[in-house]
ChimeraX commands (.cxc) that place a marker at each C-alpha (Angstrom):
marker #1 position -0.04,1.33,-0.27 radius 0.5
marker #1 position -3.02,0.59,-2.80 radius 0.5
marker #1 position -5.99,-1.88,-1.74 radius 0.5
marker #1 position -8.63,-3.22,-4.00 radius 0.5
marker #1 position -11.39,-3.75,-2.31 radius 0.5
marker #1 position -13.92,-6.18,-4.01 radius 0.5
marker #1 position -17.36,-5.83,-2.12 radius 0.5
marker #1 position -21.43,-5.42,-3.47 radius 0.5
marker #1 position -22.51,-4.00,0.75 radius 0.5
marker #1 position -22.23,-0.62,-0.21 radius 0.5
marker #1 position -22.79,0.37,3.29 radius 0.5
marker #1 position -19.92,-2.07,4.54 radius 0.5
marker #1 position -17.67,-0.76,1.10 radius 0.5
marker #1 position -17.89,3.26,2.24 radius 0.5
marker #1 position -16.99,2.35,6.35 radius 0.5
marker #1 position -13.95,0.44,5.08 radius 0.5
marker #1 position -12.76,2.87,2.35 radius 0.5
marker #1 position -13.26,5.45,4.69 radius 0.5
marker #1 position -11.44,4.23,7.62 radius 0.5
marker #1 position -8.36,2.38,5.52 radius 0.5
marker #1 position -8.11,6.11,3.56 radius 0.5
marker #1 position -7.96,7.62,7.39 radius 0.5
marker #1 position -5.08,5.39,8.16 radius 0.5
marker #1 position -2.87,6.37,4.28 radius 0.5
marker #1 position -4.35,3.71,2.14 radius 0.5
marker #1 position -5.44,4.58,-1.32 radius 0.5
marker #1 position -8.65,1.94,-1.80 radius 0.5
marker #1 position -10.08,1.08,-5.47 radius 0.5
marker #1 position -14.08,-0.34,-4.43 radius 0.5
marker #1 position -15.45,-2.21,-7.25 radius 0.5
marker #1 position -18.91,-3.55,-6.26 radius 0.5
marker #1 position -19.24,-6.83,-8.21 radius 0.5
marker #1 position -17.28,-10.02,-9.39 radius 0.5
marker #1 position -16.62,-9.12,-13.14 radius 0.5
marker #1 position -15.11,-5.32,-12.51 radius 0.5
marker #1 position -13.16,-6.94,-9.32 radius 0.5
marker #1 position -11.43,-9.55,-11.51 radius 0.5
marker #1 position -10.61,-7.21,-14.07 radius 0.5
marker #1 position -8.83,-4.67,-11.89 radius 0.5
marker #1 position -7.39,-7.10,-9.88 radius 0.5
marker #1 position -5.27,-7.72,-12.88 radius 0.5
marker #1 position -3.50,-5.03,-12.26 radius 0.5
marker #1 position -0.12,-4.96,-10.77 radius 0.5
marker #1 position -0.68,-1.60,-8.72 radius 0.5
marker #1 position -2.49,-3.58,-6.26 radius 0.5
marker #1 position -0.46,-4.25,-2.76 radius 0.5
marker #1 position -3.50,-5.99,-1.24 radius 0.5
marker #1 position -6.69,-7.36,-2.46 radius 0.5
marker #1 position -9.47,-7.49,-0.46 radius 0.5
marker #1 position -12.50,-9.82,-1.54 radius 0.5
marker #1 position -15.78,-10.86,-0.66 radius 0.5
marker #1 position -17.41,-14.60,-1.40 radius 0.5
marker #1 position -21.16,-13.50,-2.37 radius 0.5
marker #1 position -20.57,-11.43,-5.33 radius 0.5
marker #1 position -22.66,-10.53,-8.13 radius 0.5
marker #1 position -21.89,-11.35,-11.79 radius 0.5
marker #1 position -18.80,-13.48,-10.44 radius 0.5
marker #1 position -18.34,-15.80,-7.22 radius 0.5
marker #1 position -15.54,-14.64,-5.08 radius 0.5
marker #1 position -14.28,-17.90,-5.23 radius 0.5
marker #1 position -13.96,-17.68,-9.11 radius 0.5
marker #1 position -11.93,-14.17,-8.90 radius 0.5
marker #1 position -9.64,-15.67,-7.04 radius 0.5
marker #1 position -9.14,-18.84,-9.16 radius 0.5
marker #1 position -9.11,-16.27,-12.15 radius 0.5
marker #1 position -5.97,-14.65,-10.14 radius 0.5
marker #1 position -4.24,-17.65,-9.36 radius 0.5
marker #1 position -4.38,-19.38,-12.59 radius 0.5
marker #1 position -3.27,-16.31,-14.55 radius 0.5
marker #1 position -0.26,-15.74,-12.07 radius 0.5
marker #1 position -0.82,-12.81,-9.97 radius 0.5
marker #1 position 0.60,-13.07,-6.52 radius 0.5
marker #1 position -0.98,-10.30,-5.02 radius 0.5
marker #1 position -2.00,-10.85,-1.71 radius 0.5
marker #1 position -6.08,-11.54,-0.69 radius 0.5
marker #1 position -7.47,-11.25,2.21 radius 0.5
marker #1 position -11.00,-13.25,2.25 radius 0.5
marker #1 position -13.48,-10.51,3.96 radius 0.5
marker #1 position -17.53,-12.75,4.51 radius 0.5
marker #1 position -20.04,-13.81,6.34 radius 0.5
marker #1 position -19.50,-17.11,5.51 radius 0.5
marker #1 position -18.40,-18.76,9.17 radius 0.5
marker #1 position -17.91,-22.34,8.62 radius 0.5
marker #1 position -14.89,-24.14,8.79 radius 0.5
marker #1 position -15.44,-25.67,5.35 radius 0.5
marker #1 position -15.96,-22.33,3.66 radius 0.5
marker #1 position -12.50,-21.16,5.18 radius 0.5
marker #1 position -10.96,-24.17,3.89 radius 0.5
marker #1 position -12.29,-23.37,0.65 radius 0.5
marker #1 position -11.37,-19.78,0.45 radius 0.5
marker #1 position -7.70,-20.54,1.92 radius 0.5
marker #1 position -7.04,-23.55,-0.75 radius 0.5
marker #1 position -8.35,-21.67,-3.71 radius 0.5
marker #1 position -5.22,-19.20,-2.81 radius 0.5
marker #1 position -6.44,-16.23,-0.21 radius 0.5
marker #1 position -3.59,-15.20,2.16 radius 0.5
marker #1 position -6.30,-14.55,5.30 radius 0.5
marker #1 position -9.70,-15.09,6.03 radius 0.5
marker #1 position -11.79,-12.42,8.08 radius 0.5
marker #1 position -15.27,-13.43,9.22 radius 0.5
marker #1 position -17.72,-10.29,8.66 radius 0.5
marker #1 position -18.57,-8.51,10.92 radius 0.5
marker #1 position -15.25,-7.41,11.50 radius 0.5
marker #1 position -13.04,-4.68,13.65 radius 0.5
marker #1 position -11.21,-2.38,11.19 radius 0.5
marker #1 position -8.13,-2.01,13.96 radius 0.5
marker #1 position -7.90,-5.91,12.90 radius 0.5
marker #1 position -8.45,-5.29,9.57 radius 0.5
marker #1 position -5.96,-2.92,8.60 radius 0.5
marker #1 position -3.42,-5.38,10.92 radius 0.5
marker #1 position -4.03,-7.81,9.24 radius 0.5
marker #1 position -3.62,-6.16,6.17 radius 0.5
marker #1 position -0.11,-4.86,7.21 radius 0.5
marker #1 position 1.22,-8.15,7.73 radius 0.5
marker #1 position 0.26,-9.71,4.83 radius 0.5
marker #1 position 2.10,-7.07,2.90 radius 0.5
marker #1 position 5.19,-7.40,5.03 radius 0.5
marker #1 position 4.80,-11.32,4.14 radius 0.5
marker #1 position 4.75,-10.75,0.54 radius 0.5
marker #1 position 7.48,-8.41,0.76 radius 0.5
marker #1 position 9.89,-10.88,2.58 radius 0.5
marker #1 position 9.43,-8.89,5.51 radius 0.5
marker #1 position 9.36,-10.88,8.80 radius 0.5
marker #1 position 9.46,-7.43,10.95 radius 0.5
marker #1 position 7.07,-4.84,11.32 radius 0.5
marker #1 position 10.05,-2.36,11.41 radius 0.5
marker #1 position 11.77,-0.94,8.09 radius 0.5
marker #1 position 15.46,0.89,8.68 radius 0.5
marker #1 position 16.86,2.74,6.15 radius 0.5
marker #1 position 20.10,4.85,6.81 radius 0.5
marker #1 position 18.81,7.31,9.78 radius 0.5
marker #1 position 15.17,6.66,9.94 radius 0.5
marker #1 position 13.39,3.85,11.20 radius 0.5
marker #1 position 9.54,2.78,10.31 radius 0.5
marker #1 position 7.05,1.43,12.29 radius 0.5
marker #1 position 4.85,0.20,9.70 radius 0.5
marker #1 position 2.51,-1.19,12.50 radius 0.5
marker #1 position 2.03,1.80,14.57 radius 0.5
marker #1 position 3.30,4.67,11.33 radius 0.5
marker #1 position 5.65,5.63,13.57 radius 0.5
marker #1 position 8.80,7.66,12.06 radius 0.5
marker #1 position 12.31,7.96,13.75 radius 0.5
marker #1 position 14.72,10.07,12.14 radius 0.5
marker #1 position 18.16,9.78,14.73 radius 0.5
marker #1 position 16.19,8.23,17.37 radius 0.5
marker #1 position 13.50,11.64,17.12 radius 0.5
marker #1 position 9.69,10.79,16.17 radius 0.5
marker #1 position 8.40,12.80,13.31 radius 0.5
marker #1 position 5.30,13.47,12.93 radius 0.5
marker #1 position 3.64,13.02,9.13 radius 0.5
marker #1 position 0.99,13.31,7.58 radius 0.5
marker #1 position -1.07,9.99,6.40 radius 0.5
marker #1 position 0.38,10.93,2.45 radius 0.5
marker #1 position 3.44,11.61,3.14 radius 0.5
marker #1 position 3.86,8.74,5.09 radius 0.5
marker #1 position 2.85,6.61,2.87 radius 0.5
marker #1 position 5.09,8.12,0.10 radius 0.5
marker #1 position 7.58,7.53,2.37 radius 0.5
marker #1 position 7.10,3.97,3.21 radius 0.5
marker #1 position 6.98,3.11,-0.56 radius 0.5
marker #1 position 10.50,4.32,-1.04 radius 0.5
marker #1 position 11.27,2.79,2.40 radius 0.5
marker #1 position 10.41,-0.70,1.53 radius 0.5
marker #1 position 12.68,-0.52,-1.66 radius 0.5
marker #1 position 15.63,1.37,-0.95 radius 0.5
marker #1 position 17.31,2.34,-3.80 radius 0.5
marker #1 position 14.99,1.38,-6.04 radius 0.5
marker #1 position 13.82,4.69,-8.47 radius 0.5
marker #1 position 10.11,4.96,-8.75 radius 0.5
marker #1 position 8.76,7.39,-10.66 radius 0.5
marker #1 position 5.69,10.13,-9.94 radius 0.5
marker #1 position 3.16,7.62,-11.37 radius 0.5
marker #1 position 4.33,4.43,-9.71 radius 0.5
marker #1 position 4.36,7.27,-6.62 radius 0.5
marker #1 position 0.96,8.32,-7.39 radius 0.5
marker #1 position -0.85,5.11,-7.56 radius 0.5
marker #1 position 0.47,4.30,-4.30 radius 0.5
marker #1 position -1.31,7.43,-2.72 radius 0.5
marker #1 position -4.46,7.89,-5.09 radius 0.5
marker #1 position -7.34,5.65,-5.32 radius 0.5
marker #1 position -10.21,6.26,-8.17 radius 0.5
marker #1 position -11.82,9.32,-8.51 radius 0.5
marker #1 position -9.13,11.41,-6.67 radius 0.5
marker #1 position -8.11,14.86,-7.78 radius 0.5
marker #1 position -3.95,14.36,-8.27 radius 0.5
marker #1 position -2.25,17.80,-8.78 radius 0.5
marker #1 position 0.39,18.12,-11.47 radius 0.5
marker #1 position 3.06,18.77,-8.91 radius 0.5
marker #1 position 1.47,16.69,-5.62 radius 0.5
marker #1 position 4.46,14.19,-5.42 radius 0.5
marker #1 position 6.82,16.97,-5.51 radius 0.5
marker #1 position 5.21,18.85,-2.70 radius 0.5
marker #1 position 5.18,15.67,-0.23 radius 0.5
marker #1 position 8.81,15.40,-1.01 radius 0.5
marker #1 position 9.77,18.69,-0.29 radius 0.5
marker #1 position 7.78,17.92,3.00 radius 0.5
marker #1 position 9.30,14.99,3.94 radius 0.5
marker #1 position 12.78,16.72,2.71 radius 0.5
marker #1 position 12.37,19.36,5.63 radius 0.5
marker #1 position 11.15,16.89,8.19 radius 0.5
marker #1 position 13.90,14.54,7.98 radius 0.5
marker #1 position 16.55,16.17,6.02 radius 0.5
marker #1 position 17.57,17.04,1.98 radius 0.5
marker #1 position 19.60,13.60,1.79 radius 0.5
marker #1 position 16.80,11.05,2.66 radius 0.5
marker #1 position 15.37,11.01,-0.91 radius 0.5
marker #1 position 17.12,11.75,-3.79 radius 0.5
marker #1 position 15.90,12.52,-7.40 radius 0.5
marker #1 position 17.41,10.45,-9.62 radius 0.5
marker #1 position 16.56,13.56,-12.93 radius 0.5
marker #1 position 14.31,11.98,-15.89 radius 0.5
marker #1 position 12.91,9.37,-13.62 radius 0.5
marker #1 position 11.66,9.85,-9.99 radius 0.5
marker #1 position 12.53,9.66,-7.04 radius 0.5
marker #1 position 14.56,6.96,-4.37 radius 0.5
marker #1 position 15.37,6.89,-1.15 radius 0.5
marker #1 position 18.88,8.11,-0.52 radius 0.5
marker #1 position 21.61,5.66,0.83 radius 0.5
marker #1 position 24.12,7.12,3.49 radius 0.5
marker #1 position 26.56,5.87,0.84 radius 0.5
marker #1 position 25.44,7.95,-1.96 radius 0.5
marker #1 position 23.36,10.53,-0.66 radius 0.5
marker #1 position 26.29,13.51,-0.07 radius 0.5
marker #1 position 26.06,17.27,0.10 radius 0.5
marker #1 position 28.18,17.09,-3.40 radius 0.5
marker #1 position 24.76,15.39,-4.85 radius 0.5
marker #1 position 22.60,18.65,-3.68 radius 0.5
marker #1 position 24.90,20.94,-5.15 radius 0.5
marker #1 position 25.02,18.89,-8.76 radius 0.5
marker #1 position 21.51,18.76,-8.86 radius 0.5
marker #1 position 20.85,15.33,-7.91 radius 0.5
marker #1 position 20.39,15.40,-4.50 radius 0.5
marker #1 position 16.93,17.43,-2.66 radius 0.5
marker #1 position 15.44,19.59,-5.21 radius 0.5
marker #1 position 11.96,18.04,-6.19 radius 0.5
marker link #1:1,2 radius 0.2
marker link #1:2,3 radius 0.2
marker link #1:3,4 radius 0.2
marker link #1:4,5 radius 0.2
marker link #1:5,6 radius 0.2
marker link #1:6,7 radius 0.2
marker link #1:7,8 radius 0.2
marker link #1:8,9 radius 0.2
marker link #1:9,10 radius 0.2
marker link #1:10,11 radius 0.2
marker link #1:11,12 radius 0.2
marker link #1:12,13 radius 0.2
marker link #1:13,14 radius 0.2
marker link #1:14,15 radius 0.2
marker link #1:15,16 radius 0.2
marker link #1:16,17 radius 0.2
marker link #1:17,18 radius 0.2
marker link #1:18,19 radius 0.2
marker link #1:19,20 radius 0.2
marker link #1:20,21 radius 0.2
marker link #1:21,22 radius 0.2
marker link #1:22,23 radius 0.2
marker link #1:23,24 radius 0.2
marker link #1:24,25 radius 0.2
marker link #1:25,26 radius 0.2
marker link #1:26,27 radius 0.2
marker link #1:27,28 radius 0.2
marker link #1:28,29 radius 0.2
marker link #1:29,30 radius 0.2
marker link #1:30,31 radius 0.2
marker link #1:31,32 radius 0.2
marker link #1:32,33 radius 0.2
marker link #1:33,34 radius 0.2
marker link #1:34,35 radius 0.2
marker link #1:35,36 radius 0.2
marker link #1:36,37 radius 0.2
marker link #1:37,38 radius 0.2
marker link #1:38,39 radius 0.2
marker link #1:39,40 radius 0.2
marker link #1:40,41 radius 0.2
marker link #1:41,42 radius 0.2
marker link #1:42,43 radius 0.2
marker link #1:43,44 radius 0.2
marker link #1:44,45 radius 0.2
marker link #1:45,46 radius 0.2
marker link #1:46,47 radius 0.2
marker link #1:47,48 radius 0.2
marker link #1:48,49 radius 0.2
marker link #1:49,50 radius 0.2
marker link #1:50,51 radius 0.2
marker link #1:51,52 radius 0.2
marker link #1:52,53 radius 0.2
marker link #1:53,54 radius 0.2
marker link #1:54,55 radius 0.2
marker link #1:55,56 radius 0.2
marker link #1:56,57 radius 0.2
marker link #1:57,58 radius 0.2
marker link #1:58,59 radius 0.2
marker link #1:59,60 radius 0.2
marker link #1:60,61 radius 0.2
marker link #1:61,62 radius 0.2
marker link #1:62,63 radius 0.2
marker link #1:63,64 radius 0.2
marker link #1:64,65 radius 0.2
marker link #1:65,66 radius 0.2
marker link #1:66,67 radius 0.2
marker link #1:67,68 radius 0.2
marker link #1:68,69 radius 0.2
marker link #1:69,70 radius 0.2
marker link #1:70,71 radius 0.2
marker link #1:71,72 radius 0.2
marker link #1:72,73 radius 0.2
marker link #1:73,74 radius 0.2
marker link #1:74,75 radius 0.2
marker link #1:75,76 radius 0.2
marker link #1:76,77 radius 0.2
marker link #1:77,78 radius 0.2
marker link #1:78,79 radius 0.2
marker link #1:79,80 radius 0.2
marker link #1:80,81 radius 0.2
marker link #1:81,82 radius 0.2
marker link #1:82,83 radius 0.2
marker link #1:83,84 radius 0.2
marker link #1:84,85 radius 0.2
marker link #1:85,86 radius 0.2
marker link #1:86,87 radius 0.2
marker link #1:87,88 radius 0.2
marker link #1:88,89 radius 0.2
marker link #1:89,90 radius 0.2
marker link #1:90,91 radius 0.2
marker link #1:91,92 radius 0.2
marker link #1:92,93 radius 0.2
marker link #1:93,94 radius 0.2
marker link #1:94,95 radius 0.2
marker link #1:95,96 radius 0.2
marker link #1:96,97 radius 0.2
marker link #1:97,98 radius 0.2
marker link #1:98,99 radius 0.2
marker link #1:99,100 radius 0.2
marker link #1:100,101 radius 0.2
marker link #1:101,102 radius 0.2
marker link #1:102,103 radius 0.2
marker link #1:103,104 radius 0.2
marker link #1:104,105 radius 0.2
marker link #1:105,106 radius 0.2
marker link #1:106,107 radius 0.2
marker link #1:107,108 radius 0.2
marker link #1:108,109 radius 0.2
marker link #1:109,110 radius 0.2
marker link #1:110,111 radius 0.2
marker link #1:111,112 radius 0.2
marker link #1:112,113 radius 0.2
marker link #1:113,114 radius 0.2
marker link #1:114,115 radius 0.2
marker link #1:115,116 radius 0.2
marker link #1:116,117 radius 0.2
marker link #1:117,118 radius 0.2
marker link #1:118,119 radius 0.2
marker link #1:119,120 radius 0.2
marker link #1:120,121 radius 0.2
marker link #1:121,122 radius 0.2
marker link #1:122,123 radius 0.2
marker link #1:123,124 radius 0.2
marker link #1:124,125 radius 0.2
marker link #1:125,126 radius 0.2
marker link #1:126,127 radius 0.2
marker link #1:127,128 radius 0.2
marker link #1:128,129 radius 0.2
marker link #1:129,130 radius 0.2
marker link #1:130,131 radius 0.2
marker link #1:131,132 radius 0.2
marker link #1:132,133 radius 0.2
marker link #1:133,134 radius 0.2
marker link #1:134,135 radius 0.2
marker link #1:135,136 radius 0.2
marker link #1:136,137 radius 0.2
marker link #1:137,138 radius 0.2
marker link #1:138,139 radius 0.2
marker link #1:139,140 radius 0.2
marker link #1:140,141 radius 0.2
marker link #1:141,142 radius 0.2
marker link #1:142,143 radius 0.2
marker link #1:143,144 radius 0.2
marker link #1:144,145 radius 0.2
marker link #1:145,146 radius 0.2
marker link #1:146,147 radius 0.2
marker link #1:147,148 radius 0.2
marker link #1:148,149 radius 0.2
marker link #1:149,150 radius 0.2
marker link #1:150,151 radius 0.2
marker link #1:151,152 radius 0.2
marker link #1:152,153 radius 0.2
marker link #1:153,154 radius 0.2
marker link #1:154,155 radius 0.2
marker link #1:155,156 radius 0.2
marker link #1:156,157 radius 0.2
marker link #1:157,158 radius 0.2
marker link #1:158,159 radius 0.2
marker link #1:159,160 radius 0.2
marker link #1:160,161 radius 0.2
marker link #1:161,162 radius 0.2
marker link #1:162,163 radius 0.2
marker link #1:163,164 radius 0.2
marker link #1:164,165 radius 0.2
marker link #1:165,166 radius 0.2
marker link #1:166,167 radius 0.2
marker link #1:167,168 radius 0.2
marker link #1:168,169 radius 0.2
marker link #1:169,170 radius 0.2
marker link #1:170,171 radius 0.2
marker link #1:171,172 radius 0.2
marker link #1:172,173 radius 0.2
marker link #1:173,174 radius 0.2
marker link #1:174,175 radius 0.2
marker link #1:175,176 radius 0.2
marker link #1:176,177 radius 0.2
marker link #1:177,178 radius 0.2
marker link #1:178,179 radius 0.2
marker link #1:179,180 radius 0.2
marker link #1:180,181 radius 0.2
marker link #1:181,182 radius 0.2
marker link #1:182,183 radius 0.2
marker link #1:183,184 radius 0.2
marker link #1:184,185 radius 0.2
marker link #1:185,186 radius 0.2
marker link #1:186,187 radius 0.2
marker link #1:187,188 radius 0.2
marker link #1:188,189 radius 0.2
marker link #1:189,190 radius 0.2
marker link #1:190,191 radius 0.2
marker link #1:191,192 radius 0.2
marker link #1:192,193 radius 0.2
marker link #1:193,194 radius 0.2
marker link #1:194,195 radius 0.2
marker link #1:195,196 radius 0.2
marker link #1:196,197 radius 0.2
marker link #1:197,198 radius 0.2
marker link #1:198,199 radius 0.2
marker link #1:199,200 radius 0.2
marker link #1:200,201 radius 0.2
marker link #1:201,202 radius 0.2
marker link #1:202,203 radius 0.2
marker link #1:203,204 radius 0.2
marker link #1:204,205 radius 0.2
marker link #1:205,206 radius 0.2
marker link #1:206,207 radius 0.2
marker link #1:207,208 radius 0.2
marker link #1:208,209 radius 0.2
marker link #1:209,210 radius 0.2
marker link #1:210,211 radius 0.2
marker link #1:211,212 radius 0.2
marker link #1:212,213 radius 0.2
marker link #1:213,214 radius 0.2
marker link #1:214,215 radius 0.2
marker link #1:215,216 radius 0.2
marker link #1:216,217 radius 0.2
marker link #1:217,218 radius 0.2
marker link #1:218,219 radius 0.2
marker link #1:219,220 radius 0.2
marker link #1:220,221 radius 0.2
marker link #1:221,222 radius 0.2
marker link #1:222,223 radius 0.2
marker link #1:223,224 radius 0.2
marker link #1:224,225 radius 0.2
marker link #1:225,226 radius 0.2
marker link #1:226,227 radius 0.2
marker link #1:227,228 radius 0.2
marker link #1:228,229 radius 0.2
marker link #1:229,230 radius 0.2
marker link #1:230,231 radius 0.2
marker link #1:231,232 radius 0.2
marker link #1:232,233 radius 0.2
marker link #1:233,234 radius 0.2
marker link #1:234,235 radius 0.2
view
C-alpha cells in the first residue's frame, strides 16, 4: 500500500515514514502545500495523509483542490489544530479522519487500515482468497489454517493481489505499491517476492498472466495443467 504523506515537521515527517515503512508501507513525504497537491494527483496513492499548517498551500486548500478535481483517495487529517470547529472544517471540506497531533503511530497506521478497507468496500479486516486468509489488521497470513510468516514486502505484494483477486497488475502497478521515492527497485525485485511467496504458500496462489503481470490465482483456474503450459508459477 502507498501513502502520501503531506507534512513541513521534518522531525514528525522521518518518525512517521520510518515507522509506516517498518510496518510494509511505501510513504511519498512532500514537505509543503504546492508539491503535496501535485502528487496527490496521482492515482498510485491508497491513502493521503495531510497536515492543516502548510507552507505555500493551506491544507485545507489541497484538499478542496482534490475534491473539486475528483479524486477519491482517502485523507486522513494529521494537526495540532484541537478544536471542534477546526475538525468540522477539515471533515466537511472532504477528509475521511481527523487525528489530533501528537499522535500514537499504533493508532495511526489503524486508522489508516480502515480507511482503506472503507474505500475498498471492505467492511472486514479479513481478506480470503481460495486457501489463504489475511489479516490486514494484525498482517497475519493463513495458508490451510497454517500462519506464514512474511516479510513486510512480500506481504504487502501479497495483499495487493489479495484485495483484487483476479485482477492482473503488472510489475509497475506492483512496484509502486512497495516503493516510495528515492528507493533503489531492482530490475527483477517483483519477480523475486513472487517466487518467495510461491514457496511459502504454494506455485498456484499467483499466477502470471505472460505479457502482463501477475494475479492472484483462483482455485478455479489455478491447475497444475497451468504450471506445465507456462502460465502458472514461473516468475
Amino acid at each position: 500500500m502507498r501513502v502520501l504523506l503531506i507534512e513541513d515537521d521534518e522531525m514528525i515527517a522521518a518518525g512517521v515514514t520510518k515507522a509506516l515503512r517498518a510496518d510494509g508501507w511505501a510513504v511519498d513525504w512532500a514537505a509543503d502545500g504546492a508539491s503535496g497537491a501535485n502528487n496527490a494527483a496521482n492515482a498510485i496513492y491508497d491513502i493521503v495523509l495531510l497536515d492543516l499548517g502548510l507552507p505555500r498551500r493551506d491544507g485545507l486548500e489541497v484538499l478542496g483542490g482534490m475534491r473539486r478535481a475528483g479524486v477519491t483517495t482517502p485523507v486522513l487529517i494529521l494537526t495540532a489544530r484541537d478544536a471542534v470547529a477546526d475538525r468540522v472544517k477539515g471533515l466537511n471540506a472532504g477528509a475521511d479522519d481527523y487525528l489530533v497531533k501528537p499522535f500514537d503511530l499504533d493508532e495511526l497506521a489503524a486508522r489508516m487500515r480502515a480507511l482503506t478497507r472503507r474505500h475498498a468496500g471492505r467492511g472486514e479486516a479479513t481478506l480470503r482468497v481460495g486457501r489463504l486468509t489475511i489479516d490486514t489488521s494484525s498482517r497475519a497470513v493463513t495458508c490451510d489454517g497454517s500462519e506464514v510468516v512474511l516479510s513486510a514486502r512480500e506481504y504487502t505484494l501479497l495483499e495487493a493481489l489479495a484485495s483484487r483477486p483476479g485482477a492482473v497488475l503488472s510489475k509497475a502497478q506492483l512496484e509502486d505499491k512497495i516503493y516510495g521515492w528515492g528507493e533503489e527497485v531492482g530490475s527483477n525485485t517483483i519477480e523475486v517476492y513472487v517466487h518467495a511467496l510461491r514457496k511459502k504458500l504454494g506455485a498456484d496462489v499467483i499466477r502470471t498472466v505472460r505479457g502482463l503481470g501477475y494475479a492472484m490465482a483462483r482455485p478455479e483456474t489455478a491447475t497444475a495443467d497451468d504450471t506445465q503450459r507456462g502460465r502458472g508459477p514461473s516468475a
